[in-house]
C-alpha positions as CSV (number, residue, x, y, z in Angstrom):
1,X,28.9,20.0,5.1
2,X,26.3,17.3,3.5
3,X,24.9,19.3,0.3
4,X,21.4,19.0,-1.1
5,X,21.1,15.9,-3.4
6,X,19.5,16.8,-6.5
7,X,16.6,14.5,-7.5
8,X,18.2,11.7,-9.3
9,X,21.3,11.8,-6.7
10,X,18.9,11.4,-3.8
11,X,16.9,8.8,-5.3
12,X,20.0,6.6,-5.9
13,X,21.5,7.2,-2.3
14,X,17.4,6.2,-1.3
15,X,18.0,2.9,-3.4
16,X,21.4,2.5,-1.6
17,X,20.3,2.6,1.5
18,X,18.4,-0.4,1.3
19,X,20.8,-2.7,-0.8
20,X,22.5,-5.1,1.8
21,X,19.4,-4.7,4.3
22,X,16.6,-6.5,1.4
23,X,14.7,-8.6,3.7
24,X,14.3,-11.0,0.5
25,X,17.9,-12.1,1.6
26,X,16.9,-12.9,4.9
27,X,17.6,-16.5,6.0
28,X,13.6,-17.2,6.4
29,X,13.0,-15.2,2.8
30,X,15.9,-17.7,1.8
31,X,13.9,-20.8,2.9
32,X,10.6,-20.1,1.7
33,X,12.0,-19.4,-2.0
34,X,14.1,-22.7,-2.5
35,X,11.3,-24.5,-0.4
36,X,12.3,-25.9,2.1
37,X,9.5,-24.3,4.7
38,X,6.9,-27.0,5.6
39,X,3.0,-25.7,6.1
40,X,3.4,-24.7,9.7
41,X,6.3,-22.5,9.2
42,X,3.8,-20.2,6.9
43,X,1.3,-20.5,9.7
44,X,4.0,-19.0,12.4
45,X,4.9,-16.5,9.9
46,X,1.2,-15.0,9.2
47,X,0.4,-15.3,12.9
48,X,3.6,-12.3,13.0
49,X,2.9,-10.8,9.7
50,X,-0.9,-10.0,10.9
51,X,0.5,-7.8,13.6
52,X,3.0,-6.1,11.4
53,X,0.5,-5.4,8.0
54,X,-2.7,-5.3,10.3
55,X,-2.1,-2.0,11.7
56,X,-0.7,-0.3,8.4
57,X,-4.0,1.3,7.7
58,X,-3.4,2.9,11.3
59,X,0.0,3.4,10.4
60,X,-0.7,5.7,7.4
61,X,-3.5,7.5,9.1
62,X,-1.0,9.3,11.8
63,X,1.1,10.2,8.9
64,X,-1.6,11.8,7.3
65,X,-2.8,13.3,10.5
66,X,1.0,14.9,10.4
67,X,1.0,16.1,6.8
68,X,-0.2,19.6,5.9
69,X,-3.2,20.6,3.8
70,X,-1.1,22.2,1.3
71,X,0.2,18.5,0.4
72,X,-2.6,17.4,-1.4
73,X,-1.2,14.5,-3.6
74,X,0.6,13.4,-0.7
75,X,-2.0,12.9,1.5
76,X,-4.6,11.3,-1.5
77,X,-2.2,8.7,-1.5
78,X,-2.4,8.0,1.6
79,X,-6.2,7.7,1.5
80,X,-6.1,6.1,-1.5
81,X,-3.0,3.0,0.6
82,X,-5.7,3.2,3.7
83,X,-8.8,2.6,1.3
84,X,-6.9,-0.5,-0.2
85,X,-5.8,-2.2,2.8
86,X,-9.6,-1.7,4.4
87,X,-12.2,-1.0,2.3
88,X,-11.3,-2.4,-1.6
89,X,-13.2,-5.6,-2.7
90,X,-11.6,-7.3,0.1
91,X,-9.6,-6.5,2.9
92,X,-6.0,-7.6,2.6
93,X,-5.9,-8.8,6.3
94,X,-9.2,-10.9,5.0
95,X,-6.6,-12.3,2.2
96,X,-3.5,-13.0,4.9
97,X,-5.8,-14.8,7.2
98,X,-7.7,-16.8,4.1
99,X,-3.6,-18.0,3.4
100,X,-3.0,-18.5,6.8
101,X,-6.2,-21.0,7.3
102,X,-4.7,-23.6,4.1
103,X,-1.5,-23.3,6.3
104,X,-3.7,-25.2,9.3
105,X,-3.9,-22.2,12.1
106,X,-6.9,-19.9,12.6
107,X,-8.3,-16.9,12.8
108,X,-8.2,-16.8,16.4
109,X,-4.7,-17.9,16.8
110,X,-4.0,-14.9,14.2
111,X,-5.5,-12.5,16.0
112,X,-4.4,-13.2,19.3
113,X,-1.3,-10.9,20.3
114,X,0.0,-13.6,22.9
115,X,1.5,-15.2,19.1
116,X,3.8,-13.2,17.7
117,X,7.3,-12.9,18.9
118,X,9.2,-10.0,20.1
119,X,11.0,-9.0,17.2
120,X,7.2,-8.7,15.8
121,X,6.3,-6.3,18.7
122,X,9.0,-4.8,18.2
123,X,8.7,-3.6,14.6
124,X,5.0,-2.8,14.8
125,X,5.9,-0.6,17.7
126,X,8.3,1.0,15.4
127,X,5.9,1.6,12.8
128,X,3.9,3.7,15.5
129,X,6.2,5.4,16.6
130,X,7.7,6.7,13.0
131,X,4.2,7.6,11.8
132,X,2.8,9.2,14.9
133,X,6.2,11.4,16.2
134,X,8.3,11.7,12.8
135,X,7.8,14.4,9.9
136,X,5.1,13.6,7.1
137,X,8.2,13.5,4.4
138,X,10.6,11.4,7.0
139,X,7.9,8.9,8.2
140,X,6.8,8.4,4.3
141,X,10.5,7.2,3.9
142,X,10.7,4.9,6.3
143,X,7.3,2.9,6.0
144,X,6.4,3.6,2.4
145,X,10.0,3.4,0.9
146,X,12.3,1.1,4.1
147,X,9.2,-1.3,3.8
148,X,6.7,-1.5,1.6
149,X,8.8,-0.6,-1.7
150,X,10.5,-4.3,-0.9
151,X,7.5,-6.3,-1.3
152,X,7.5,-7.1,-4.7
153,X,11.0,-7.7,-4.4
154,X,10.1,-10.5,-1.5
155,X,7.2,-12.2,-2.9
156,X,7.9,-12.5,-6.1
157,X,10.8,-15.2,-5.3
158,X,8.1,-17.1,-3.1
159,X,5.3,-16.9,-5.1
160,X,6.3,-19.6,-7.6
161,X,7.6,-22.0,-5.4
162,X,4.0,-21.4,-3.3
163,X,2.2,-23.2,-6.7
164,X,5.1,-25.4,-7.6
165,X,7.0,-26.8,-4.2
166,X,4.3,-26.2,-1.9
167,X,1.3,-27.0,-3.6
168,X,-1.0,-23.7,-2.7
169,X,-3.9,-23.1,-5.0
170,X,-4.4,-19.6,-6.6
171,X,-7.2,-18.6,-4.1
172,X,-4.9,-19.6,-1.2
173,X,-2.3,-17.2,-2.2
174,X,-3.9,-14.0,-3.7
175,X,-2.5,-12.4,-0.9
176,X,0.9,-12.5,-2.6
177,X,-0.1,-11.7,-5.9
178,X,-2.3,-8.8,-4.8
179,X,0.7,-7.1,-3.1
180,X,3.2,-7.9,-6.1
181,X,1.1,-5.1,-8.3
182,X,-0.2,-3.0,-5.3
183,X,3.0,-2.5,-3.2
184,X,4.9,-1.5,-6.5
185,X,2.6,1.4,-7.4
186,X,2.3,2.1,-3.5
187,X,6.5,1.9,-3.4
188,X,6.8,4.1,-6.4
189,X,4.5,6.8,-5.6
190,X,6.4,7.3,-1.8
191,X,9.3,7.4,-3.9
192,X,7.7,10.6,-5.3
193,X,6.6,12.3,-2.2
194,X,9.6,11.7,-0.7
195,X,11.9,13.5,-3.5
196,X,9.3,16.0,-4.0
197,X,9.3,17.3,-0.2
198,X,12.7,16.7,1.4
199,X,13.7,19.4,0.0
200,X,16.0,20.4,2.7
201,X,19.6,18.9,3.4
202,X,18.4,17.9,7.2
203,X,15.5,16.6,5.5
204,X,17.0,14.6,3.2
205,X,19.6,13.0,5.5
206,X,16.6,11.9,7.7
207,X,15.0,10.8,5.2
208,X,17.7,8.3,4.3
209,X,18.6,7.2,7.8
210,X,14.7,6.2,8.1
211,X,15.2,4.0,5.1
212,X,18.0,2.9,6.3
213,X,16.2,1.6,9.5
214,X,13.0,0.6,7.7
215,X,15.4,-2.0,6.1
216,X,17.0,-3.5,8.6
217,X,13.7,-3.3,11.0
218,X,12.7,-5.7,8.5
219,X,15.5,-7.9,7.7
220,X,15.5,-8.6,11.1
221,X,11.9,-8.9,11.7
222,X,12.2,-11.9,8.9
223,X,15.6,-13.5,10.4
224,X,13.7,-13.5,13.5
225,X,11.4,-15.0,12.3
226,X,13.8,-18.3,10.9
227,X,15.3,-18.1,14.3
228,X,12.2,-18.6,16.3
229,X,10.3,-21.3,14.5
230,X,12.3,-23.1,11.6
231,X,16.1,-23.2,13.4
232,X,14.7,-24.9,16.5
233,X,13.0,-27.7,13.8
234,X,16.2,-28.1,12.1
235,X,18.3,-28.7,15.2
236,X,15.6,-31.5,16.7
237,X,16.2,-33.1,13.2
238,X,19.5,-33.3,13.7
């Protein structure tokens, strides 16, 4: 029988279970970092990344809906994650669009649903699902650690070649540089919760099977993404 990891145990096994699955590896990751994405390549991506980042704000608020009273430090951080993404200086769906307007698509084409592809519905209605049906502790793992813990990982490979091989301004991408800082302190402090209240083997083992599908939920998400709109380019090329 599985025992109960102690703390530094389950926090390598959490790290584990999203090595090989880093959606920074991904073949569309790949090919925005050495540059070879033209402009409306980052236009198709934002028009799928608004659906999957839009709703996080919704996303935490079921999971704080499902988290006990008593869990006070877990559930100001959650407030404190929905007050960032909605209500700081500037919303960070504001910043996403702002990006995805120097990439030539607009706000319309952004918001419209008809625009992102399956794999996109597909993960947001994963999101949903975790945070609305899935323990406070369980649904932390997935979102805050399977997803958002990568983030920095991810954009700090494309945020230099955004300046250097693309030729984006600093207004154009704060975006990226917002969520290099933000989603590290967000990433770290669901770390926390999550080691501080799966304190249960069953609990633990869910924990890390959510992870587990957090990251490949999203390495897919971004392959899918290279499959849909930069493959298709490469093969008319040819």
């Amino acid at each position: 029988m599985t025992e109960l990891l102690n703390r530094e145990d389950f926090r390598a096994a959490l790290e584990e279970a999203i090595k090989g699955r880093e959606a920074k590896d991904a073949s569309f990751s790949k090919a925005w970092s050495e540059g070879t994405l033209k402009r409306h390549h980052f236009a198709r991506w934002a028009e799928n990344h608004y659906h999957y980042v839009g709703p996080f704000a919704d996303y935490l608020s079921y999971i704080y809906a499902n988290t006990p009273e008593r869990y006070t430090e877990a559930k100001d951080f959650l407030l404190q994650n929905m007050y960032e993404e909605e209500l700081a200086d500037i919303r960070h769906t504001d910043l996403l669009i702002h990006f995805a307007e120097a990439c030539g698509t607009t706000r319309e084409r952004i918001e419209d649903p008809e625009n992102m592809n399956a794999i996109t519905r597909g993960l947001q209605s994963w999101c949903y699902a975790i945070a609305m049906r899935e323990h406070f502790v369980v649904a932390t793992a997935a979102l805050i650690v399977g997803l958002e813990s990568q983030v920095p990982s991810i954009y700090k490979k494309q945020i230099v070649p955004m300046r250097e091989a693309y030729g984006f301004s600093e207004d154009e991408i704060e975006f990226f540089d917002l969520h290099i800082t933000s989603d590290e302190v967000h990433g770290e402090r669901g770390y926390q919760i999550v080691l501080d209240h799966a304190d249960t083997v069953e609990l633990q083992q869910r924990c890390l099977q959510a992870v587990r599908w957090g990251a490949e939920m999203r390495f897919a998400y971004t392959k899918g993404l290279y499959e849909s709109y930069v493959a298709p380019d490469l093969e008319s090329v040819a």
